[in-house]
RODO-793526 format. One record per residue (C-alpha): x, y, z. Coordinates in pm, 1 decimal. Layout:
% RODO-793526
+----------+----------+----------+
|       px |       py |       pz |
+----------+----------+----------+
|        X |        Y |        Z |
...
+----------+----------+----------+
% end
This chain:
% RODO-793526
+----------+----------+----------+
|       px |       py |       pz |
+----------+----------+----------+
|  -1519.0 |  -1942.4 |   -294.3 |
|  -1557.2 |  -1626.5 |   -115.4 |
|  -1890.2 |  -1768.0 |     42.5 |
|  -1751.1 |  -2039.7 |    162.2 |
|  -1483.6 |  -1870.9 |    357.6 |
|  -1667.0 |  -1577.2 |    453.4 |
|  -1841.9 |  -1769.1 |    753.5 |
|  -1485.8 |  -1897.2 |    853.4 |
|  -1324.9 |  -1564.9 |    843.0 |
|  -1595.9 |  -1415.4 |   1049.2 |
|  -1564.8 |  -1673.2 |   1330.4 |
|  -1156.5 |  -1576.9 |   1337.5 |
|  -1233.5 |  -1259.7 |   1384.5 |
|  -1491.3 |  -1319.4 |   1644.9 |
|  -1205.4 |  -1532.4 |   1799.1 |
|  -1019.3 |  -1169.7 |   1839.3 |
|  -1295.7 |  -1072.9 |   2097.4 |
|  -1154.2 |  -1275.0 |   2382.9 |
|   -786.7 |  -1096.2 |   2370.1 |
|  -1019.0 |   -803.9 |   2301.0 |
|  -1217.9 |   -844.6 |   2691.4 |
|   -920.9 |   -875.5 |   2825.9 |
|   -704.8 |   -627.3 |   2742.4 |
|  -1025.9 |   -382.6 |   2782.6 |
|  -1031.7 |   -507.4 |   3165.3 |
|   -622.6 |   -438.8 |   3174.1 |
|   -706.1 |    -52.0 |   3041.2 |
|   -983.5 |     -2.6 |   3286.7 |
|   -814.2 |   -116.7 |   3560.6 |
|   -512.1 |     94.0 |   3425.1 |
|   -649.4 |    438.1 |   3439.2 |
|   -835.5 |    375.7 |   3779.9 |
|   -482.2 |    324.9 |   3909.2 |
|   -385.2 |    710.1 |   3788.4 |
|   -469.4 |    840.6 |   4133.9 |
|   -183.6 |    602.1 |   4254.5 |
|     44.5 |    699.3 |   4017.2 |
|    119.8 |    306.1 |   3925.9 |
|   -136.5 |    369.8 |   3650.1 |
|     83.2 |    631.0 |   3443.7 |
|    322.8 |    383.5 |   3425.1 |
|     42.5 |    101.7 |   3346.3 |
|   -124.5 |    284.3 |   3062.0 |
|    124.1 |    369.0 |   2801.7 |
|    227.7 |    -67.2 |   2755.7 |
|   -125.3 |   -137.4 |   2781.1 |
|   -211.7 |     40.6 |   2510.6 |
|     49.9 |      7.6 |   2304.0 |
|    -74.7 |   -353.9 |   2339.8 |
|   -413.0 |   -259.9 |   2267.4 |
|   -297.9 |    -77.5 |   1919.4 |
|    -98.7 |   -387.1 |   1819.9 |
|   -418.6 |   -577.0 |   1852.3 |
|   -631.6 |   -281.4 |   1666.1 |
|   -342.6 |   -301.7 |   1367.4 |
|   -426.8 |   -688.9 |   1366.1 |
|   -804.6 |   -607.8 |   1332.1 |
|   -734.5 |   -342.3 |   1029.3 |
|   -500.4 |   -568.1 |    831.6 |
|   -795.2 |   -863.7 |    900.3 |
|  -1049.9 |   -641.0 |    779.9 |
|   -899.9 |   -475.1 |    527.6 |
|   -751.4 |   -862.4 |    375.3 |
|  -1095.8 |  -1026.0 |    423.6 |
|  -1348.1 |   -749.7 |    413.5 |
|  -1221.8 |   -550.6 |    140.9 |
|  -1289.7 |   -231.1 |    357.6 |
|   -936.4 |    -63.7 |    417.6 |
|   -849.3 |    122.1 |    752.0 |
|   -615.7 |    340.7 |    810.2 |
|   -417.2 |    334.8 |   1117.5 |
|   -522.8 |    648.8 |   1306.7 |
|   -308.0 |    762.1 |   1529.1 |
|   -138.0 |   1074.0 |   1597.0 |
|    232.0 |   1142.2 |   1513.3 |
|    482.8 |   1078.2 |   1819.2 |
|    716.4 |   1382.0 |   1878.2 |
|   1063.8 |   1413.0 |   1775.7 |
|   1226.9 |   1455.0 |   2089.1 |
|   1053.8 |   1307.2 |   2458.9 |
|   1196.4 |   1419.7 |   2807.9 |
|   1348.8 |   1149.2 |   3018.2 |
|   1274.2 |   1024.3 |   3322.3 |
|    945.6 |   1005.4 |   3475.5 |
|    863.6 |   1352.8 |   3324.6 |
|    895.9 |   1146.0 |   2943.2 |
|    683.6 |    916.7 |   3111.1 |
|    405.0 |   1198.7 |   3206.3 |
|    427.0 |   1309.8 |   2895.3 |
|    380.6 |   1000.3 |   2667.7 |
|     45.1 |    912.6 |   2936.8 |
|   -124.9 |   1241.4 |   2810.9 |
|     25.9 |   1186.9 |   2505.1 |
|   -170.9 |    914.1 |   2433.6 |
|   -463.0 |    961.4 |   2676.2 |
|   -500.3 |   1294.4 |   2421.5 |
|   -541.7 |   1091.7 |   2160.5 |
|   -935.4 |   1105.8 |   2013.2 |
|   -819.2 |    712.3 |   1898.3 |
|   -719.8 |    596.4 |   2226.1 |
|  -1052.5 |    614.5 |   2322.4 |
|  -1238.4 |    528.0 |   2028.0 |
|  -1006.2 |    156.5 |   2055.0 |
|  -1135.7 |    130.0 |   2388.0 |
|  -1529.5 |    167.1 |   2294.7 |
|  -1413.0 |   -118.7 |   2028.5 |
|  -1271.3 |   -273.3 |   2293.7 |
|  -1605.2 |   -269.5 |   2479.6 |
|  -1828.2 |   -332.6 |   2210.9 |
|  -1728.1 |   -534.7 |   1926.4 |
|  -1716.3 |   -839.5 |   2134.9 |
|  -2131.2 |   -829.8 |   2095.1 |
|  -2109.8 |   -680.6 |   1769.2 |
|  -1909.8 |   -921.1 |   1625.0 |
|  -2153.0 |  -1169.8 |   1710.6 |
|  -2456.7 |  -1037.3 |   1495.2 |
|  -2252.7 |   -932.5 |   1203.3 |
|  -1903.8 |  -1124.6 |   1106.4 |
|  -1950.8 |  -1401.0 |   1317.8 |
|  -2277.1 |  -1470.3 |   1289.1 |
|  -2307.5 |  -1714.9 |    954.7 |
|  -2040.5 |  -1939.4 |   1128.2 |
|  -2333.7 |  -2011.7 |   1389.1 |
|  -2607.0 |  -2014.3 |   1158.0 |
|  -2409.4 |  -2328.4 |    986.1 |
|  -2266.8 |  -2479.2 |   1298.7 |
|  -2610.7 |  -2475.7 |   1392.3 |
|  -2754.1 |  -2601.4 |   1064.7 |
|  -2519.0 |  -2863.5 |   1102.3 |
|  -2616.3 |  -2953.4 |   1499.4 |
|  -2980.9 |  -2947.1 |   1289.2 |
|  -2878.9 |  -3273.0 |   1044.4 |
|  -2682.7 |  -3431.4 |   1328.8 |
|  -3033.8 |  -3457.9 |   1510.9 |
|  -3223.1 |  -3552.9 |   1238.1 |
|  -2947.8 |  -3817.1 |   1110.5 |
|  -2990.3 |  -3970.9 |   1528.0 |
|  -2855.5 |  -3749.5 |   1795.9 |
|  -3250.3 |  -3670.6 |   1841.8 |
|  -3334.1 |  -3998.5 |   1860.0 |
|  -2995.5 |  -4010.5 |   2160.5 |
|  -3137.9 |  -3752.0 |   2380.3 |
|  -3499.0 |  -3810.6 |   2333.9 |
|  -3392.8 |  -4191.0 |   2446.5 |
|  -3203.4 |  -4057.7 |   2754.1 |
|  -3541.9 |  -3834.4 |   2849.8 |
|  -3345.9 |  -3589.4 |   2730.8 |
|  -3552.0 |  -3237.3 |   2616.0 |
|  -3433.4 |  -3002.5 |   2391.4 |
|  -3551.9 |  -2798.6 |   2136.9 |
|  -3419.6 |  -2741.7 |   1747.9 |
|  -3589.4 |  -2376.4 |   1665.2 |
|  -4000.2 |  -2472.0 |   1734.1 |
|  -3925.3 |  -2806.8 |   1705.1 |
|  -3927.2 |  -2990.6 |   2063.9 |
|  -3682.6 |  -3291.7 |   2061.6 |
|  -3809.3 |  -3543.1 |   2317.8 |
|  -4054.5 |  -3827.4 |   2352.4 |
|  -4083.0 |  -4049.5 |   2030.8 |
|  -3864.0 |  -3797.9 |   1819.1 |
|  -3721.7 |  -4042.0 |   1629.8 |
|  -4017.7 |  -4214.1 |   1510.1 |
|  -4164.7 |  -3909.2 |   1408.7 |
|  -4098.6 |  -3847.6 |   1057.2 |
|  -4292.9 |  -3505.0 |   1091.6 |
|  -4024.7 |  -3353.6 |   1353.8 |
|  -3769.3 |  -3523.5 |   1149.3 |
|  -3882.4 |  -3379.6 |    861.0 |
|  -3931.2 |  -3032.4 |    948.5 |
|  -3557.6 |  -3018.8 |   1138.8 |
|  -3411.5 |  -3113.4 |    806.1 |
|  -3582.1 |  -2804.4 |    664.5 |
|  -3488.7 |  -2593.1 |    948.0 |
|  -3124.7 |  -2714.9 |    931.1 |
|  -3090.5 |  -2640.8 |    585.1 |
|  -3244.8 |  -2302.1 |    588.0 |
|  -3010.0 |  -2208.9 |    903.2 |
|  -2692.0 |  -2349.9 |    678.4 |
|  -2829.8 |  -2188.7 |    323.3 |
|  -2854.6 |  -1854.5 |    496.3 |
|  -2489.6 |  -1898.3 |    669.4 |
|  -2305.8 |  -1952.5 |    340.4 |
|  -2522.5 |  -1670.5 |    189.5 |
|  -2499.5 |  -1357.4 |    433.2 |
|  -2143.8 |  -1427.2 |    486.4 |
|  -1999.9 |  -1200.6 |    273.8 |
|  -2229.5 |   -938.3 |    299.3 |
|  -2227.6 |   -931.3 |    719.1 |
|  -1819.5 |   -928.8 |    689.7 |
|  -1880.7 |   -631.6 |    502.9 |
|  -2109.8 |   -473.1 |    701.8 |
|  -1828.6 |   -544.1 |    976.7 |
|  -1594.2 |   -398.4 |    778.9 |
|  -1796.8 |    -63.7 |    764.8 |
|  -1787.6 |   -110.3 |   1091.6 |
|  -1442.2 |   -151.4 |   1177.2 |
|  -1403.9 |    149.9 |    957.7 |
|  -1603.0 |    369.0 |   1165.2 |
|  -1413.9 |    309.4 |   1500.4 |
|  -1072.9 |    224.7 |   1443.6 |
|  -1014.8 |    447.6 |   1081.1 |
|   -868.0 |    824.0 |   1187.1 |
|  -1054.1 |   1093.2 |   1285.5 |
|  -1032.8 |   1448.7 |   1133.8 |
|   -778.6 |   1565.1 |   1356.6 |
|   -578.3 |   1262.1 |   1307.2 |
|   -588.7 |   1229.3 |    965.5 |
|   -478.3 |   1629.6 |    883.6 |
|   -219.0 |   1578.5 |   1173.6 |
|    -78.5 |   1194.0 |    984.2 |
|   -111.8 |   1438.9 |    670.9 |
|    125.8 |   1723.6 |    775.4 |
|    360.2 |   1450.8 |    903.3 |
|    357.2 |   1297.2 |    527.6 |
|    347.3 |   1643.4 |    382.9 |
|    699.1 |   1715.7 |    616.2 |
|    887.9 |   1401.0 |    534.2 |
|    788.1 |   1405.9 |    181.6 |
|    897.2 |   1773.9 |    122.9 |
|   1231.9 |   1636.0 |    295.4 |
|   1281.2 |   1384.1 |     66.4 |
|   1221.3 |   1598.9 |   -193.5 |
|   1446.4 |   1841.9 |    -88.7 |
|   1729.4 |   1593.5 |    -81.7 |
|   1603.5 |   1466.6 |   -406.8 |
|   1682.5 |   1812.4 |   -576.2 |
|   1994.6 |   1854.7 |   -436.5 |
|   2137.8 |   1531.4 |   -485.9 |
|   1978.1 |   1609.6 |   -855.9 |
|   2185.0 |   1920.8 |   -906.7 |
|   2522.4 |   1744.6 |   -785.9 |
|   2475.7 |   1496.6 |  -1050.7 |
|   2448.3 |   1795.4 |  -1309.4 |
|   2723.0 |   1954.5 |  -1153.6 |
|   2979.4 |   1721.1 |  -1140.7 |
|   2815.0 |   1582.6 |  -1533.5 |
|   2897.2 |   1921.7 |  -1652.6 |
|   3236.2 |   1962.6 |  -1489.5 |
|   3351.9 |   1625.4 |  -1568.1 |
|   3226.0 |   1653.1 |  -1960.5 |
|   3094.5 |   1918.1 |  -2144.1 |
|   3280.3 |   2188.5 |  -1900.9 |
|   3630.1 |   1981.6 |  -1959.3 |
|   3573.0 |   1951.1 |  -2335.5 |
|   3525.0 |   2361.4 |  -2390.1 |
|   3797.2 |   2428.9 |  -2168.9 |
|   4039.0 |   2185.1 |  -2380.2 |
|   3887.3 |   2337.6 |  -2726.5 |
|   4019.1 |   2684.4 |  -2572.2 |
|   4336.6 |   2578.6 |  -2537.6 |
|   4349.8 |   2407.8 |  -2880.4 |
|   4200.8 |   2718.1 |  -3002.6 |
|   4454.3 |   2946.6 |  -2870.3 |
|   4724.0 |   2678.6 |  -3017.5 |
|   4572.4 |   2707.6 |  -3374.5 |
|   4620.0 |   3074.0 |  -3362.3 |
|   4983.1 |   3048.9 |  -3273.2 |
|   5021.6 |   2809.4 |  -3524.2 |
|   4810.5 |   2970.0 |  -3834.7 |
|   5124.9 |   3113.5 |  -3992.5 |
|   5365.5 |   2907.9 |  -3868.0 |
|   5248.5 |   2596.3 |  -3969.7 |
|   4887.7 |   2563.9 |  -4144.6 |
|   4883.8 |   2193.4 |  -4187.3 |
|   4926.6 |   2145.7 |  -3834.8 |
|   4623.1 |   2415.2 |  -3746.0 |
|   4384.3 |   2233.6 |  -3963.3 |
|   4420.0 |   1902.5 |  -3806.5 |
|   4360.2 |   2085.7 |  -3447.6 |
|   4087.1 |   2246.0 |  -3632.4 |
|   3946.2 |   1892.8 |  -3702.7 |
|   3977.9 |   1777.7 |  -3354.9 |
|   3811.5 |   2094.7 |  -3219.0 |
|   3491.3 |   1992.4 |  -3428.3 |
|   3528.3 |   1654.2 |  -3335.6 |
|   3510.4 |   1788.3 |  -2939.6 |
|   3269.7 |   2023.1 |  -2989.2 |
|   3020.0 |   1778.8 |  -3180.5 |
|   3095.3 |   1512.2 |  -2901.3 |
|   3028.9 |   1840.9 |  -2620.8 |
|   2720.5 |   1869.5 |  -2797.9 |
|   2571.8 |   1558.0 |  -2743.1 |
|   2685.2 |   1523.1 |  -2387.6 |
|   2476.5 |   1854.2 |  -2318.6 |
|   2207.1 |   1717.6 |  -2539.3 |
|   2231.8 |   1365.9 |  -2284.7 |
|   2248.7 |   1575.4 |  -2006.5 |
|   1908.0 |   1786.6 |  -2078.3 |
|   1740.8 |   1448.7 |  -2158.9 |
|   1839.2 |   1335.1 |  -1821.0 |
|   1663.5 |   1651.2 |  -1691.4 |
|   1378.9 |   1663.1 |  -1879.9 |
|   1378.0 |   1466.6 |  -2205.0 |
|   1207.1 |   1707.3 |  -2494.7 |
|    990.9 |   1409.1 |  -2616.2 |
|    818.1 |   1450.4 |  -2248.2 |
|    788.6 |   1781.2 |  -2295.1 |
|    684.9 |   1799.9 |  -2636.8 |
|    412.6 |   1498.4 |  -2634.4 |
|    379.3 |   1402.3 |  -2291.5 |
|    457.8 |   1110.8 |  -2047.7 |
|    256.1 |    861.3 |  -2293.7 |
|    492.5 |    941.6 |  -2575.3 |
|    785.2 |    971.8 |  -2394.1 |
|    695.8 |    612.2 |  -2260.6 |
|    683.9 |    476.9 |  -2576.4 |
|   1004.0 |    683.6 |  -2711.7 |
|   1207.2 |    512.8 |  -2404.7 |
|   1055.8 |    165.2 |  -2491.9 |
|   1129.0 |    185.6 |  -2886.8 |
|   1522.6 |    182.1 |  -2739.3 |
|   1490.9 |    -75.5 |  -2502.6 |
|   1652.6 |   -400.1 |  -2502.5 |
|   1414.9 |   -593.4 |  -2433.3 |
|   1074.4 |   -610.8 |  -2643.0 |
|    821.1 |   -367.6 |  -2440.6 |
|    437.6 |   -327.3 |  -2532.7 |
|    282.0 |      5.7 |  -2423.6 |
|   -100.0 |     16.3 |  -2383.5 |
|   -239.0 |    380.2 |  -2284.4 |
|   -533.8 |    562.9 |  -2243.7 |
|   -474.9 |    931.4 |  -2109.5 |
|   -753.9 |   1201.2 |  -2234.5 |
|   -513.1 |   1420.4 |  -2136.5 |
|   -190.3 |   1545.4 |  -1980.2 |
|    -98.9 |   1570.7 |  -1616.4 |
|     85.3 |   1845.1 |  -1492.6 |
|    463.0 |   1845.3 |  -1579.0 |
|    588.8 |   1775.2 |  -1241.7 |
|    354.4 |   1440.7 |  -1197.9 |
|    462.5 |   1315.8 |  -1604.6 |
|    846.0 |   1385.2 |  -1524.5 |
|    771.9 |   1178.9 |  -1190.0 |
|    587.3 |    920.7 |  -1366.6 |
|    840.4 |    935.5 |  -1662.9 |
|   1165.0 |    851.1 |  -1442.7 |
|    991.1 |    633.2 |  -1262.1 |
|    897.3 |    387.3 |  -1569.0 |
|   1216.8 |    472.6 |  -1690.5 |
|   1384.0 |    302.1 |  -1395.4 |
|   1169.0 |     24.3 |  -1375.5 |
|   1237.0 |    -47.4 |  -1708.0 |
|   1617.0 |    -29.0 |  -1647.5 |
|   1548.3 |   -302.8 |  -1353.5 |
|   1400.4 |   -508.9 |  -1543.6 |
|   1710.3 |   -498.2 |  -1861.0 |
|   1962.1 |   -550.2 |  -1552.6 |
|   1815.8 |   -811.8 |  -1336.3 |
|   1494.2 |   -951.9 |  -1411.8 |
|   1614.9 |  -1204.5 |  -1699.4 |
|   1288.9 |  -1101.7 |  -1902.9 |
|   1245.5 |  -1122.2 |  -2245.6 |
|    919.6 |   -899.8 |  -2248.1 |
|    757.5 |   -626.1 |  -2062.6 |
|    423.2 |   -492.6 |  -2054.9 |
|    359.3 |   -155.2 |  -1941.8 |
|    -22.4 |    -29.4 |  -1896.5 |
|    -62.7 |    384.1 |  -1852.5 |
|   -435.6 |    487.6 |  -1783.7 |
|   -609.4 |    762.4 |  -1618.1 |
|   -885.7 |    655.6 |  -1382.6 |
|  -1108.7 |    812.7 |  -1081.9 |
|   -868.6 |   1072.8 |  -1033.3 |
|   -531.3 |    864.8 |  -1040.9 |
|   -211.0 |    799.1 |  -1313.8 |
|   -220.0 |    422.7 |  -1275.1 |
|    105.3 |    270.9 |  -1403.1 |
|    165.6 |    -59.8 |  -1458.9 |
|    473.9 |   -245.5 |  -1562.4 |
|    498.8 |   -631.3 |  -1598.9 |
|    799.5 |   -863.6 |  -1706.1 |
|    803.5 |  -1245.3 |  -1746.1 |
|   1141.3 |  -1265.3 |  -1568.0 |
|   1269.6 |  -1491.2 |  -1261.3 |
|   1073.7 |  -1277.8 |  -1005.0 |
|   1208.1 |  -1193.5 |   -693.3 |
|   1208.2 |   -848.2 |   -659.9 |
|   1218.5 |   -640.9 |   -378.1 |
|   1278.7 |   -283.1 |   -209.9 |
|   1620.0 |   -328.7 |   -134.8 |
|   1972.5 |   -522.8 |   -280.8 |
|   2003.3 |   -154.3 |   -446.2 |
|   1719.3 |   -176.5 |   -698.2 |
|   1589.1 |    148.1 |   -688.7 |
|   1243.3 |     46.7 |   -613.8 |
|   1252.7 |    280.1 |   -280.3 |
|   1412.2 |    562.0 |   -472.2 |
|   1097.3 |    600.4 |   -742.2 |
|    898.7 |    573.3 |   -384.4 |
|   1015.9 |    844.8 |   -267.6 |
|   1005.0 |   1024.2 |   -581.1 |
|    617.5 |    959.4 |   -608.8 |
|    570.0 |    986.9 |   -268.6 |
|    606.6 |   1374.8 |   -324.0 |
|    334.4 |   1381.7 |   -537.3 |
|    106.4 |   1141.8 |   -265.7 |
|    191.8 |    876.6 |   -472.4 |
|    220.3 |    472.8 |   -368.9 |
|    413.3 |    194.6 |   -548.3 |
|    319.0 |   -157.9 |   -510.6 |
|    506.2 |   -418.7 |   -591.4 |
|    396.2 |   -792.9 |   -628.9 |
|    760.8 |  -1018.6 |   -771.2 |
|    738.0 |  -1390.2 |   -638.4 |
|    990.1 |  -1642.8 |   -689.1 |
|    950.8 |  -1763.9 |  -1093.6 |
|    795.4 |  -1419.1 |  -1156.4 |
|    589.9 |  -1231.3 |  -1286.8 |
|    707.1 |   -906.9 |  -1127.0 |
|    437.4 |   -654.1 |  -1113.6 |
|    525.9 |   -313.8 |  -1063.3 |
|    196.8 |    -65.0 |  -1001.1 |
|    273.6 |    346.0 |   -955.0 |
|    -62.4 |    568.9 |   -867.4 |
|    -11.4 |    922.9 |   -889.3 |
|   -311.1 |   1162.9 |   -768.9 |
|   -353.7 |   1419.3 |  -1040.2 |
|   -567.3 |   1638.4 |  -1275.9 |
|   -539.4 |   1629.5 |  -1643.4 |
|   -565.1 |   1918.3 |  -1839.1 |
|   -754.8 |   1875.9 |  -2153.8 |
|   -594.2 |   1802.1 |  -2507.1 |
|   -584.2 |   2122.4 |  -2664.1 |
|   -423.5 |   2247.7 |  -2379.0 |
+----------+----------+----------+
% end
C-alpha cells in the first residue's frame, strides 16, 4: 500500500511548490522595499505566511515520510513595544532568525528539488502510462496527423503503428518507466524527508533557545504543581488527622476528670479514643500513600503498578519489562500518572478491561494503557489527561493519546530516563 501512494503523495507535495514561488517572490520583493520603509511593515505578514506554509510542509513530511521536523523557530518575547517601534522590533526579530532564512533557501530551492526526489515517481508513471496510451493507438493518432514525437529512443512518426518493433519496445519502455515509479516511491519521499529535515528542522541556536523556553515553563508548572501538592496535604491534615488528635486531647483531658468520679464513663471515652486514634492512623497512613505509596518505594513503579491494579475495579493486565529502576522522581511521575489513567478509565470509559504495557526501551519509560471502553477521550471535559502532561512534561516527557468514537482508548506516556541496575 505504501508504494502505491508514495508516488501520489510526492506529486501533493510537489503541488506545494507553486504557493512556494510565490510567496518566495512576495519575500524578495519585501526586503528590497526596507530602504522605503513599506518593507518593515511587508516582512513580518509575509513571513508569518511563509512559516504557516513551512508548518504545512513538516506535518506532510513528517505524516507521509516518516521523517519528523521540528518547528524551528525562536521563542517570541514576553512583552513587545507598541507602535511602529513593536513593529521595528518584531522585523529584526524575525530577520535575526537563522530559520527565516533557511525557509527562504527552501523557498528557492525545493521547487527543483522536489522534482528529482518526491515528485519524481508520479512522472515516471504518468509517463509510463502516456507510454501504453501510444502503444494501445495514440501513436498510431499522431503519426497519422504527420505528427513527430518521440517516447524515450523510440521516434513516433511514419508507419508507427504498423510497426510491431516500435510498438513493442514502447510497451517495454512504458512498463519499466511505471515499475520504477511504484518502486522508488517510497524511498525518494524519504530521501525528501531527509531533506526537509535538513532545512526547515532547528538549528543549534534554536533548538537550546526552544529548550530553555520548555525548561522555563516546565519548571513553572512544576512549581505550581508542588504547591498546589502541599495545600492538598495541608488542608488533608487539618481537616483529618490534625482534627482527630485535637478531639482525642480533649477526650483525654475529660477521662482524667472523670477517672475517680466515674470509671465506667472513662472507659467508654477510653474506647472511643482508640477507635479515633486507629481511624487517625490510617488517614496518615492514606495520606503518605498519596505522597509516595511505600510499595513504590519499596519495589518500584512496576510493582506499585501492579499493587494499584490488584485493587482496581475493573480487571487490569500488567505486562512489564524494566531491567531496572528509574530514578524516584521519574517512577513517582510515571506512578501517578498510570494511577490516574486508570481512575479515568473506572469513571468514564465504560470498560470492562484494561491493558497496561511498562517497558524500557532506547533510553525511554514507555507506558501504555489500553481499555475496551466507548472511546472518546480527550484533553479536556476535566479528565485529567492535561494534568499527567504537565506532570511528565517536567521530566521531558510526552503523552499521546489515540480514543475514537467506539474506542479503544490508547493512552502512551514516554519518560526520558536512566535506570539504575537491579542490585542497586
Amino acid at each position: 500500500m505504501t508504494r502505491l501512494r508514495a508516488p501520489w503523495r510526492g506529486f501533493r507535495l510537489g503541488l506545494l511548490a507553486f504557493p512556494a514561488m510565490v510567496l518566495a517572490s512576495v519575500l524578495i520583493t519585501s526586503y528590497s522595499l526596507v530602504a522605503n520603509v513599506v518593507g518593515i511593515l511587508l516582512v513580518p505578514p509575509v513571513l508569518m505566511l511563509t512559516r504557516g506554509l513551512m508548518d504545512v510542509y513538516r506535518d506532510l513530511i513528517g505524516r507521509w515520510s516518516g521523517v519528523r521536523i521540528e518547528r524551528p523557530y525562536l521563542p517570541d518575547p514576553a512583552e513587545e513595544r507598541e507602535g511602529f517601534a513593536g513593529v521595528w522590533d518584531r522585523f529584526v526579530r524575525l530577520s535575526s532568525d537563522p530559520a527565516t532564512w533557511r525557509d527562504l533557501a527552501w523557498l528557492l530551492a525545493d521547487p527543483i528539488v522536489v522534482l528529482f526526489t518526491a515528485a519524481l515517481p508520479f512522472y515516471l508513471i504518468a509517463y509510463g502510462i502516456w507510454g501504453f496510451g501510444l502503444a494501445a493507438g495514440m501513436g498510431g493518432v499522431i503519426a497519422g496527423l504527420g505528427g513527430t514525437d518521440y517516447y524515450g529512443f523510440v521516434p513516433v512518426n511514419g508507419d508507427y503503428a504498423n510497426d510491431p518493433t516500435r510498438i513493442g519496445f514502447t510497451i517495454v519502455l512504458a512498463t519499466v518507466f511505471t515499475v520504477a515509479g511504484f518502486l522508488s516511491g517510497p524511498k525518494l519521499l524519504g530521501v525528501y524527508g531527509r531533506w526537509g529535515r535538513l532545512l526547515l528542522g532547528p538549528t543549534e541556536r534554536s533548538r537550546l533557545a526552544l529548550r530553555v523556553q520548555h525548561l522555563t515553563e516546565t519548571r513553572s508548572e512544576a512549581v505550581d504543581a508542588s504547591a498546589a501538592e502541599l495545600r492538598r496535604i495541608e488542608r488533608d491534615l487539618h481537616d483529618g488527622a490534625q482534627a482527630r488528635l485535637v478531639a482525642m486531647g480533649m477526650t483525654l483531658g475529660a477521662i482524667e476528670h472523670l477517672l475517680d468520679k466515674d470509671p465506667a464513663k472513662a472507659r467508654l471515652l477510653l474506647a472511643e479514643t482508640r477507635q479515633s486514634s486507629a481511624k487517625a492512623l490510617n488517614e496518615l497512613r492514606d495520606l503518605v500513600r498519596g505522597i509516595h505509596p511505600p510499595v513504590l518505594a519499596d519495589r518500584g513503579v512496576a510493582d506499585a503498578v501492579k499493587a494499584i491494579a490488584l485493587d482496581h475495579p475493573l480487571k487490569v493486565e500488567v505486562d512489564t519489562d524494566l531491567p531496572g529502576r528509574p530514578h524516584p522522581p521519574v517512577e513517582s511521575a510515571a506512578f501517578f500518572a498510570v494511577s490516574e489513567i486508570l481512575t479515568n478509565a473506572a469513571k468514564h470509559s465504560g470498560a470492562d478491561r484494561v491493558w497496561i504495557d511498562l517497558r524500557y526501551e532506547d533510553g525511554m519509560l514507555r507506558i501504555t494503557v489500553t481499555d475496551d471502553g466507548r472511546g472518546g477521550a480527550t484533553f479536556e471535559g476535566g479528565t485529567g489527561l492535561r494534568g499527567i502532561e504537565r506532570r511528565i512534561g517536567t521530566f521531558d516527557g510526552v503523552l499521546a493519546l489515540n480514543s475514537p468514537p467506539g474506542g479503544p482508548t490508547i493512552v502512551t506516556l514516554e519518560l526520558p530516563c536512566e535506570l539504575s541496575s537491579p542490585r542497586t
